[in-house]
C-alpha positions as CSV (number, residue, x, y, z in Angstrom):
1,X,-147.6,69.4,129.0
2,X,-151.1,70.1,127.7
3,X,-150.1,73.0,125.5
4,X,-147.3,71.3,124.3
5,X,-149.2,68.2,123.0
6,X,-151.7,70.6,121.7
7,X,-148.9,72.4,119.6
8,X,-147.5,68.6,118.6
9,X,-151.5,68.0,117.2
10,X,-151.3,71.6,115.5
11,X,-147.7,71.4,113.7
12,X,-148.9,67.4,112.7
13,X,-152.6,68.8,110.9
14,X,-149.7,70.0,108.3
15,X,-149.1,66.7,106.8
16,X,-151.3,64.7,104.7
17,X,-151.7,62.3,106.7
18,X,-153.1,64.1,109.9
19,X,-155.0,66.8,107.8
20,X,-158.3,65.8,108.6
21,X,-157.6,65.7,112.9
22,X,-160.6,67.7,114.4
23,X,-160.0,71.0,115.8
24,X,-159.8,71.4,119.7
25,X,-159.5,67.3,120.0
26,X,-157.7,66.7,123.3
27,X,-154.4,64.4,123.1
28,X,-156.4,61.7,124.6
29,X,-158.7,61.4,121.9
30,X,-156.1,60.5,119.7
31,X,-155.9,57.5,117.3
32,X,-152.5,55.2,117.2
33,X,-150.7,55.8,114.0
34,X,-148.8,52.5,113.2
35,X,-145.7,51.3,110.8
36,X,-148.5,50.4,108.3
37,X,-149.5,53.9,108.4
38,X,-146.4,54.8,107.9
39,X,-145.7,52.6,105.0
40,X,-149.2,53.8,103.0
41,X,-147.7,57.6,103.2
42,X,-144.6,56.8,102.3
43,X,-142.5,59.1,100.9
44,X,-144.0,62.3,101.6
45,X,-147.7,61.4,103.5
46,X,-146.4,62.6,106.8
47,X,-144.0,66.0,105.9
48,X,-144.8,68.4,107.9
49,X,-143.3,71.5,106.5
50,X,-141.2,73.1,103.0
51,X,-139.1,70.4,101.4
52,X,-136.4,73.6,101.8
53,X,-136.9,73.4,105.1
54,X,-135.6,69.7,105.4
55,X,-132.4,68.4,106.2
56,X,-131.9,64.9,105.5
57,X,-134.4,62.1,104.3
58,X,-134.1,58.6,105.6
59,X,-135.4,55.5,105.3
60,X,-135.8,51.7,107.9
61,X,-134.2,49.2,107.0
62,X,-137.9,47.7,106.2
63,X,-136.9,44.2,108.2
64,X,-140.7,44.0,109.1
65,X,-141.7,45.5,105.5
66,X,-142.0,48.1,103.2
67,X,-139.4,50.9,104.4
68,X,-141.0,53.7,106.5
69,X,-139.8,57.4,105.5
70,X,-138.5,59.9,107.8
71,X,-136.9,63.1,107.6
72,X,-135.4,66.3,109.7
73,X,-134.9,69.4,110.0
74,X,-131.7,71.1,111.3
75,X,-133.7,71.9,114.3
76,X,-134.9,68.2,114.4
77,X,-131.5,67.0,114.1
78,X,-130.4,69.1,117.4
79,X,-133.0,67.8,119.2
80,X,-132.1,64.2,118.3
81,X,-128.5,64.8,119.3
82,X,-129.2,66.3,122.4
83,X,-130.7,63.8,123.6
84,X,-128.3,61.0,122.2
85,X,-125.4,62.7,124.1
86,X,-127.1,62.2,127.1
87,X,-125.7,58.6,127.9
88,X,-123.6,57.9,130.5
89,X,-120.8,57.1,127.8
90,X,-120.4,61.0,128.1
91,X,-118.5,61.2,124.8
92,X,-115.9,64.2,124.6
93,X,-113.5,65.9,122.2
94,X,-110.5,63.9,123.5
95,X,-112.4,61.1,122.2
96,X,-111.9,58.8,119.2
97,X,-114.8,57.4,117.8
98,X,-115.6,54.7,115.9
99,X,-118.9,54.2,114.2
100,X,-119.8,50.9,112.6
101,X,-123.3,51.6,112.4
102,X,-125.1,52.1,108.6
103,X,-124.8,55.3,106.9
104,X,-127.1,54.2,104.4
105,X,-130.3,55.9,104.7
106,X,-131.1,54.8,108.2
107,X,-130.2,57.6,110.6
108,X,-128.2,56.1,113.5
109,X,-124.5,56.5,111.9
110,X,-125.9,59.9,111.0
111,X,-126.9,60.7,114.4
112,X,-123.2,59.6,116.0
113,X,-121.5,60.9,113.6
114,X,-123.2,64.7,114.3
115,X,-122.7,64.1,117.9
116,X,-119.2,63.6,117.6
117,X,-119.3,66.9,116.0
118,X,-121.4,69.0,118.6
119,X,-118.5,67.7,121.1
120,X,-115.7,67.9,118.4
121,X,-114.5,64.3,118.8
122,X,-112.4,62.5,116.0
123,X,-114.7,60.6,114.1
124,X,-113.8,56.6,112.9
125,X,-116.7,56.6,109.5
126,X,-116.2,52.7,109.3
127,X,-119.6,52.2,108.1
128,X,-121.7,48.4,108.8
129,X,-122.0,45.9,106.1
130,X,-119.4,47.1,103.8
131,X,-117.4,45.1,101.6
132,X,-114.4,47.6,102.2
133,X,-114.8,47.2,106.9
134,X,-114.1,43.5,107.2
135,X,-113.7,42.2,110.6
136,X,-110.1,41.9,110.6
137,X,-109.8,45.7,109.1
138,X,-112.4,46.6,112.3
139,X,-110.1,45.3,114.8
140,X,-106.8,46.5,113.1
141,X,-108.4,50.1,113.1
142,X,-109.5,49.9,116.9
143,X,-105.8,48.6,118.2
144,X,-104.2,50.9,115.8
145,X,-105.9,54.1,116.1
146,X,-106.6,54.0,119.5
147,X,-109.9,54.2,119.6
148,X,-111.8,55.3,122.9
149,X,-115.4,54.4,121.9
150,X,-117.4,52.5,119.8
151,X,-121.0,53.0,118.2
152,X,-122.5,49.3,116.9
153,X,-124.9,46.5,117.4
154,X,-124.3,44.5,120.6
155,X,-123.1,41.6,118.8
156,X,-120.4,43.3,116.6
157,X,-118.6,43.8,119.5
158,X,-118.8,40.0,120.0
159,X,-118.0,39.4,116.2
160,X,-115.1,41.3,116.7
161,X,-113.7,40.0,120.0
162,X,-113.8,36.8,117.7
163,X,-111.8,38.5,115.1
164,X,-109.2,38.9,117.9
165,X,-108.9,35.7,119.3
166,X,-108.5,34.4,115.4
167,X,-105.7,37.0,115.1
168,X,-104.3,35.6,117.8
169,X,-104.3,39.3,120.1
170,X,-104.0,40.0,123.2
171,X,-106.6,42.4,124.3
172,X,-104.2,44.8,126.2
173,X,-103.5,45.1,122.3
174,X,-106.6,47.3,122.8
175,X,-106.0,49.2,126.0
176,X,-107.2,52.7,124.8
177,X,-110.9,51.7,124.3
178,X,-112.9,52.9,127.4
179,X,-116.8,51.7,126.4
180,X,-118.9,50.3,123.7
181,X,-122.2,52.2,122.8
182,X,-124.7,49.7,121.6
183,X,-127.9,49.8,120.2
184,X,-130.2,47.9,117.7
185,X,-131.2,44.6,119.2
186,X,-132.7,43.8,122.4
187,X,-130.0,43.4,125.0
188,X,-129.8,42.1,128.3
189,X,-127.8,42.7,131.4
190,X,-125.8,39.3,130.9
191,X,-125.1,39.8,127.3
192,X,-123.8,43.5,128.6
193,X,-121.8,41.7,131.2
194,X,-120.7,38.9,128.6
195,X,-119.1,42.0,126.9
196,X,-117.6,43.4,129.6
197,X,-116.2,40.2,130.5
198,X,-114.9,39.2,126.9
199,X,-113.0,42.8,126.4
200,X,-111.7,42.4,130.4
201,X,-114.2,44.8,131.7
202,X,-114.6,47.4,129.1
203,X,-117.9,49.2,130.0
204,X,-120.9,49.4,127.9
205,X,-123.8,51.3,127.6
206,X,-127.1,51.1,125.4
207,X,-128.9,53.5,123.5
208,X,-132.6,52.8,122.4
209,X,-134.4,54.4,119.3
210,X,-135.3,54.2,115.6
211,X,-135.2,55.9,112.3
212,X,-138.1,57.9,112.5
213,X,-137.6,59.0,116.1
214,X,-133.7,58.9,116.9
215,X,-132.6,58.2,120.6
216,X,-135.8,57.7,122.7
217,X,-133.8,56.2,125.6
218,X,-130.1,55.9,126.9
219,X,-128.6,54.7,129.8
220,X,-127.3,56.0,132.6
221,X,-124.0,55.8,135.2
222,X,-126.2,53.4,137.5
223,X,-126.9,51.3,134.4
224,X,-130.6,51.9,133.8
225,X,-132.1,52.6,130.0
226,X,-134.1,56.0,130.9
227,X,-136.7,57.3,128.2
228,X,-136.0,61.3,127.9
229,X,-139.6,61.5,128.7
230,X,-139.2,65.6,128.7
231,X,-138.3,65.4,125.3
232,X,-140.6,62.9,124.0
233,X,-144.2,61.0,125.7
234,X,-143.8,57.3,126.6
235,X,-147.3,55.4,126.6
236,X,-148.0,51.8,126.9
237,X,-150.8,50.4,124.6
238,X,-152.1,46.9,125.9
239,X,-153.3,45.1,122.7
240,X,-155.7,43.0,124.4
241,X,-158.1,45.3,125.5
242,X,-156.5,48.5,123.6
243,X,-156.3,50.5,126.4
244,X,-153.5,53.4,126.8
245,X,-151.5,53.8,130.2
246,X,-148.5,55.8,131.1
247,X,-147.2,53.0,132.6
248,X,-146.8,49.3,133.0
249,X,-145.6,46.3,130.5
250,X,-147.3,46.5,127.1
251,X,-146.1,48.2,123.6
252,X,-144.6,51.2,123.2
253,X,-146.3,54.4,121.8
254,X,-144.0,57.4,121.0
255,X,-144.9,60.9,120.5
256,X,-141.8,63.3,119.9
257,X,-142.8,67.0,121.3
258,X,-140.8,68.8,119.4
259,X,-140.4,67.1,116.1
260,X,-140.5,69.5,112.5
261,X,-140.2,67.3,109.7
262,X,-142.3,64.6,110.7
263,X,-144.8,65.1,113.5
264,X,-145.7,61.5,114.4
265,X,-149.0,61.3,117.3
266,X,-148.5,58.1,119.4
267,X,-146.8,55.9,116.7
268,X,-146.5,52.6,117.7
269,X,-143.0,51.1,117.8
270,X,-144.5,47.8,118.0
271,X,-141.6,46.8,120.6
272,X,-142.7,44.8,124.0
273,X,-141.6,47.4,126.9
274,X,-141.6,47.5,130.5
275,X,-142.2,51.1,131.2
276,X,-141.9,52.3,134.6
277,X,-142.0,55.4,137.2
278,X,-138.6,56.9,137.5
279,X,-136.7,54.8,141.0
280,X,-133.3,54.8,139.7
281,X,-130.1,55.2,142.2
282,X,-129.3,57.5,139.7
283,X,-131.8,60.0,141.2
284,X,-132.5,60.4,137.1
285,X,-136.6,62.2,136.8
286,X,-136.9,60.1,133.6
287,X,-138.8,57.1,133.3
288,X,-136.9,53.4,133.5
289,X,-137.7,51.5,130.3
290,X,-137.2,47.4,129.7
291,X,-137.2,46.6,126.1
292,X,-138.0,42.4,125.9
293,X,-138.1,42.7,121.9
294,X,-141.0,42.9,118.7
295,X,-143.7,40.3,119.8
296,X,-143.4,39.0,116.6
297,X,-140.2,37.9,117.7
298,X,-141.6,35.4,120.6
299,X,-141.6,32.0,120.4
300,X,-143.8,29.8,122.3
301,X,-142.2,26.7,124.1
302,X,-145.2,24.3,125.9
303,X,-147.5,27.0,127.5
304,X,-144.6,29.8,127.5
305,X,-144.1,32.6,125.5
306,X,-140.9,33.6,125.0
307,X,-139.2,37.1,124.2
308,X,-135.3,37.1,122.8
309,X,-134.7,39.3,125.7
310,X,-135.2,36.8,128.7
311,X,-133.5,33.6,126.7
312,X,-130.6,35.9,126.0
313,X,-130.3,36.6,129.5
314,X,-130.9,32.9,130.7
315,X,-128.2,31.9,128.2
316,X,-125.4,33.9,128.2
317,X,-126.1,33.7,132.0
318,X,-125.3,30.0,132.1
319,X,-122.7,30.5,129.4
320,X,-120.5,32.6,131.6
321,X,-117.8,29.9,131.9
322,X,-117.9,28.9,128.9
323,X,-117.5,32.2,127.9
324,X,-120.2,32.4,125.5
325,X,-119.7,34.3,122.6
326,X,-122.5,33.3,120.0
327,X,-126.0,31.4,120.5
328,X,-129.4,30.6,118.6
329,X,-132.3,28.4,119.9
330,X,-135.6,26.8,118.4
331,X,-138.3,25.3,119.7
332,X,-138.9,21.5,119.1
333,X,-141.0,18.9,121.1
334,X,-142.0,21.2,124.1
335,X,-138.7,21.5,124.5
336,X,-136.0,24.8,123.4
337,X,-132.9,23.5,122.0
338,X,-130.1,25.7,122.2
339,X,-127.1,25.8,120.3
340,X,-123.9,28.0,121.3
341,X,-120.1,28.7,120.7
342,X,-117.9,29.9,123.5
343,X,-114.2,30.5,123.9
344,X,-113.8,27.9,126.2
345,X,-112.9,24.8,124.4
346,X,-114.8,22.6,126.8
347,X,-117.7,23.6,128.9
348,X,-119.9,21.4,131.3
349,X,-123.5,21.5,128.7
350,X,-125.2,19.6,131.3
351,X,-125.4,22.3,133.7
352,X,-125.9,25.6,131.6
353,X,-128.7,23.0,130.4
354,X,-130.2,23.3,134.1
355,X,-129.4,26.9,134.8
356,X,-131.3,27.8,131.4
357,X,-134.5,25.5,132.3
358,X,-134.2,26.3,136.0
359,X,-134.7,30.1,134.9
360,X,-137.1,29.9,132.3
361,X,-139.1,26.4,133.7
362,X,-139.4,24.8,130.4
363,X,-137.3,21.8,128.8
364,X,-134.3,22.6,127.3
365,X,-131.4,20.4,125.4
366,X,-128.3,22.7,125.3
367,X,-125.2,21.4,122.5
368,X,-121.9,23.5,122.3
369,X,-121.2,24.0,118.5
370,X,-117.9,24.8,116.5
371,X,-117.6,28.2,115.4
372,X,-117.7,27.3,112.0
373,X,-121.2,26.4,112.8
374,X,-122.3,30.4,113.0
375,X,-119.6,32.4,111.0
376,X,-117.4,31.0,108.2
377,X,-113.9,31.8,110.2
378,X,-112.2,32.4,106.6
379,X,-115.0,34.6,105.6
380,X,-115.0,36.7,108.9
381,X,-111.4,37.6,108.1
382,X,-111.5,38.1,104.9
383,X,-109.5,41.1,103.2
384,X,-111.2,43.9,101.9
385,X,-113.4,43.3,98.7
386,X,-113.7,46.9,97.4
387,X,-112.6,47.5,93.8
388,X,-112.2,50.7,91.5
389,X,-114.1,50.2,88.1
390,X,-110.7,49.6,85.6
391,X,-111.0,49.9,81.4
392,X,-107.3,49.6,80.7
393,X,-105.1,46.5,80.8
394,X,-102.0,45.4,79.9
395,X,-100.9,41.8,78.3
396,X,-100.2,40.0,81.5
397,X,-103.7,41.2,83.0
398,X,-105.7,39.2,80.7
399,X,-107.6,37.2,84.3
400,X,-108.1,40.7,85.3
401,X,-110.1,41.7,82.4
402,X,-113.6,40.3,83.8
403,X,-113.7,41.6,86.9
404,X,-117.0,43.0,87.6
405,X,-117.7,46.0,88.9
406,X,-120.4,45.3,91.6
């Protein structure tokens, strides 16, 4: 492993950025290189090699900030899908998939849609946040095409079990589709089972990563998130004192071994992890990793802090008969108020009030809500909203002739 961090150091001295690392500095002397880094050598501060030589350039969604570059080689990119196709969804060419993930400039749709082609599944380009994939055209595709697997955020899945319960369907309507592959927000086992449950016990299984890395972690047949620890080092930096450790709860620090492009030395995903020695049933080698969420994320309720991860798995573990689709929750008066919507029409508040409090020992007031209360309904369903620039009219088209054309 020594050589090969060694060679990680030596390929990274290429960019700008890293230039100026002393020669025959061990890995452990190494400095944390953070988002903010990242942002200050934005575009090109941390290229590594030809601009021939690259295959793709992307970009974060810049949620926390300025957007962060990153880029690949072909050889960058078969690393990154090798190591996505390692989850237990063990996607194959019979396979139809369906990928409602952004294709613009991050790289996860990019990264699904080349691993349906290493396997030589169909692909489903449905794209995220597109005025021409609204819900209803989501879950007409799925029941229509047949579609096997899915590639989104956790809670799509739930927006679009929605969608089919406003349709009126019966989710036998949707008998071909065998898992949904999430990623993108923290997610908890009772969210996961909350899924299962809603879609009668589809399975589903979570990928972890991010635009400048691609897959760090997937998840295995036993239902653990491993960190492909071969392919890249897992660290944990505690913040408090600023030590490093190779294991234990802190936040994550990332160094890919074999990354072209963009050689990145212990970046700092800034996610709270619990990383741990490999003791899965699985009898996986790889590290077991527990993503709680950004710690920017936490809320603090009387002298508790909070991560999304563990009220999201309090919740929708309470919520189960009320079969909890959608929730959000604030802090107010030592106390965290949660508001949620659930299939069920009527649901007993009083006691997912005490299993949420019970589990987290803090206050909480718990109120069911209308749907209407998180997603406009009418909205949700809406048709398509795509339109073809048009120049020529005829007489009865005179509304027509304002439309714009964004």
């Amino acid at each position: 492993m020594n050589e090969v961090l060694q060679q990680v150091i030596r390929r990274a001295r290429k960019s700008q950025f890293y230039r100026h690392l002393p020669k025959g500095a061990s890995f452990q002397e190494m400095s944390i290189t953070s988002k903010m880094d990242l942002r200050n050598g934005y575009p090109y501060g941390f290229l590594a090699v030809d601009l021939e030589q690259v295959a793709s350039y992307h970009e974060s969604t810049g949620t926390e900030g300025k957007a962060v570059s990153s880029y690949f080689t072909p050889h960058d990119w078969d690393d990154v899908v090798s190591r996505f196709l390692r989850n237990a969804v063990n996607l194959k060419a019979q396979d139809i998939f369906f990928i409602k993930t952004p294709y613009s400039m991050v790289t996860t749709a990019h990264q699904a849609q080349r691993a349906a082609e290493r396997v030589k599944a169909l692909v489903v380009p449905a794209d995220n946040r597109s005025s021409n994939m609204g819900y209803d055209r989501v879950i007409q595709l799925l029941r229509d095409l047949n579609v096997t697997v899915s590639w989104s955020l956790p809670t799509e899945v739930l927006l679009w079990r929605i969608a089919v319960e406003l349709r009126g369907w019966s989710i036998e309507a949707f008998a071909s589709l065998r898992a949904f592959w999430v990623a993108g927000e923290p997610f908890s086992q009772a969210k996961k089972m909350a899924i299962s449950d809603l879609w009668n016990g589809k399975s589903v299984f979570e990928d972890y990563g991010s635009t400048e890395t691609g897959s760090i972690a997937g998840e295995c047949s036993a239902g653990s998130l491993h960190a492909w620890t071969d392919r890249i080092k897992c660290e944990v930096f505690h913040p408090d004192d600023r030590s490093i450790t190779d294991f234990g709860r802190g936040q994550l620090l990332v160094t890919p071994l074999f990354r072209e492009a963009m050689p990145l030395i212990r970046y700092l995903i800034e996610d709270e992890v619990e990383l741990t020695e490999p003791t899965c049933e699985c009898g996986s080698t790889y590290s077991c990793l527990r993503v709680l969420g950004r710690a920017s994320d936490s809320i603090r309720v009387g002298n508790r802090v909070l991560y999304p991860l563990i009220v999201e798995d309090a919740v929708f573990r309470a919520g189960r008969d009320a079969r909890l689709v959608l929730w959000r929750g604030f802090p107010m008066n030592q106390t965290l108020h949660i508001e949620f919507f659930g299939l069920n029409q009527y649901s007993n508040e009083t006691k997912i009030e005490n299993m949420i409090s019970d589990e987290l020992s803090i206050s909480v007031k718990v109120k069911r809500k209308e749907l209407n209360d998180f997603v406009d309904p009418e909205r949700l369903m809406a048709p398509n909203r795509f339109a073809k620039p048009r120049f020529l009219f005829n007489r009865r088209e005179e509304s027509l002739r304002g439309i714009e054309y964004l």
